[in-house]
C-alpha positions in Angstrom: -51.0 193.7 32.5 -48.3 195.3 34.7 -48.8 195.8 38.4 -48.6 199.7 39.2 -45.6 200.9 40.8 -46.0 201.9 44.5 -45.0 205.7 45.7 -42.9 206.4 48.2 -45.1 207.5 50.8 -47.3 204.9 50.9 -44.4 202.3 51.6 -43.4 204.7 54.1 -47.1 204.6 55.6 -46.6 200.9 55.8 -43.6 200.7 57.4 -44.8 202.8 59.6 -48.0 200.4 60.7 -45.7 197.7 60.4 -43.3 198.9 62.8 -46.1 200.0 65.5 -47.6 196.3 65.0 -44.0 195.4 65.4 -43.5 197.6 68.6 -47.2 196.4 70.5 -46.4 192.9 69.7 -43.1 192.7 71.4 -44.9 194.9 74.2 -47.0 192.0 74.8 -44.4 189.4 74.7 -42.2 190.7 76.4 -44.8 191.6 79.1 -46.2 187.8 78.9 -42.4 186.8 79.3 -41.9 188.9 82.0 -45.2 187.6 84.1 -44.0 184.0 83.1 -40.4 184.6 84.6 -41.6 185.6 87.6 -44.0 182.9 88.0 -41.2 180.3 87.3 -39.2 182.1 89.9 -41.5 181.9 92.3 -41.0 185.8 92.7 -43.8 187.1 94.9 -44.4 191.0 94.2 -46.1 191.5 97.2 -43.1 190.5 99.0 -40.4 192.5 96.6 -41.1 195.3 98.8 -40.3 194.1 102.1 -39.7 196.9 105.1 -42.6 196.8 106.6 -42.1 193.2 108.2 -41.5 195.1 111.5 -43.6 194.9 114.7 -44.9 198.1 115.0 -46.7 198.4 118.5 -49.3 201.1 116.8 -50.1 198.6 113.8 -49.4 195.4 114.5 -51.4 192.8 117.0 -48.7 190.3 118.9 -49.3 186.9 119.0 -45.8 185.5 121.3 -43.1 187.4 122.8 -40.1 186.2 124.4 -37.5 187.2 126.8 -34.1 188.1 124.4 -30.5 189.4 125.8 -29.4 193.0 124.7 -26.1 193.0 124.1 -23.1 190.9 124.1 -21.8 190.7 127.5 -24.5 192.1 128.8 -26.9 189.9 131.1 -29.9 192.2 131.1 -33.1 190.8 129.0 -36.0 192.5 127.7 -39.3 191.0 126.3 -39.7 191.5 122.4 -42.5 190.4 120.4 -41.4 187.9 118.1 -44.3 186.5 116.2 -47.2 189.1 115.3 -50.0 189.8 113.2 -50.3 192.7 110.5 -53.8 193.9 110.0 -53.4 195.5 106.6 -51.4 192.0 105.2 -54.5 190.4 103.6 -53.0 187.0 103.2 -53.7 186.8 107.1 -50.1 185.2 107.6 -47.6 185.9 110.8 -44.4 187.8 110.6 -41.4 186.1 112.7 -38.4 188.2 114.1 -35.7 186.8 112.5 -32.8 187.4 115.8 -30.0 187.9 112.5 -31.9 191.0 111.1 -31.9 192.8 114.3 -29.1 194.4 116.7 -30.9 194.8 120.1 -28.6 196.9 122.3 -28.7 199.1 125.7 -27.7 202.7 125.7 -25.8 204.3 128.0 -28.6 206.0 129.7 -30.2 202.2 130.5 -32.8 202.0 127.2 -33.2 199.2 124.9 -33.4 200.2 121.3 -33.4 198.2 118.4 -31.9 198.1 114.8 -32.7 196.7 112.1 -29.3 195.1 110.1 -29.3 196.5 106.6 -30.3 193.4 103.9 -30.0 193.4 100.3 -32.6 192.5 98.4 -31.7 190.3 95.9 -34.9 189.2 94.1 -35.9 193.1 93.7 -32.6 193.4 91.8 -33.1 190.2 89.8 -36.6 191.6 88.8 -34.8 194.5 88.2 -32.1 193.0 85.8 -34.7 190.9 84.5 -36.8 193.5 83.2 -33.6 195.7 81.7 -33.1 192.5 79.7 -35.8 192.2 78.1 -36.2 195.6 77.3 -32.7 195.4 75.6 -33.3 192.5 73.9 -36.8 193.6 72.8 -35.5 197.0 71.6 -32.5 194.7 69.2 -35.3 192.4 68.3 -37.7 195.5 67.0 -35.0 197.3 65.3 -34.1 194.1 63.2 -37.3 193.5 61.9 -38.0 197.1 61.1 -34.9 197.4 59.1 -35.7 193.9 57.4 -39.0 195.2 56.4 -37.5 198.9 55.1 -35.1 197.1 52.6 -37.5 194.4 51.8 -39.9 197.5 50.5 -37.0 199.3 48.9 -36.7 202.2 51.4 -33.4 203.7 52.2 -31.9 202.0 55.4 -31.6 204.3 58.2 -28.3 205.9 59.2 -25.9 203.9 61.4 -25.7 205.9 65.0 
């Protein structure tokens, strides 16, 4: 007893489920690989996103100031609040003023202002470059087993871009 011969568009209709099992699978992977890579990195994602760390005097409750020098050459001193609390940051934690972020200078009409240095962020860019390779990857992977399964079922490979 032969086995009857499959038509074309029901190998195409299972390449096609195959290649969205293919495609959801990976999705997951790739998502529990990403999770896992931050986890080993000890990335926090709360903390990727780091500008507000500021004092803010209408948001923010301060805990210790101290008496800090303007500029260079300058002998004038002004109190700053280095250590405060945020009341939105749930963890309930303290935010320092770290003296290397800041430039605390006096204008020529006799105020202080403050600014903040500019700072890369270089786990939000690893994230970032994390993410883009396993996307890449993931898209390589996909596309190999697809094309795998289309000649294993006899199907025309697709067209070389």
């Amino acid at each position: 007893m032969s086995t009857p011969l499959i038509d074309d568009g029901h190998r195409r209709l299972e390449l096609r489920i195959y290649a969205r099992r293919v495609t959801w699978g990976l999705v997951f992977i790739g998502g529990l690989l990403f999770m896992g890579g931050l986890r080993f990195a000890g990335v926090d994602l709360d903390e990727l996103e780091s500008r507000g760390k500021y004092f803010s005097p209408g948001r923010s409750i301060c805990v210790k100031t101290d008496w800090l020098e303007t500029t260079v050459g300058d002998k004038d001193r002004a109190q700053f609040c280095v250590e405060w609390l945020d009341p939105s940051d749930t963890s309930g934690n303290t935010h320092k003023l770290i003296l290397t972020d800041v430039v605390i200078m006096k204008d020529q009409d006799g105020k202080i202002h403050t600014r903040h240095k500019w700072k890369m962020n270089y786990p939000l860019i690893g994230t970032i470059l994390f993410l883009a390779f396993l996307i890449v990857i993931g898209k390589r992977v996909q596309k190999n087993l697809i094309e795998k399964r289309r000649v294993r079922l006899g199907l025309e490979p697709m067209a070389k871009q």
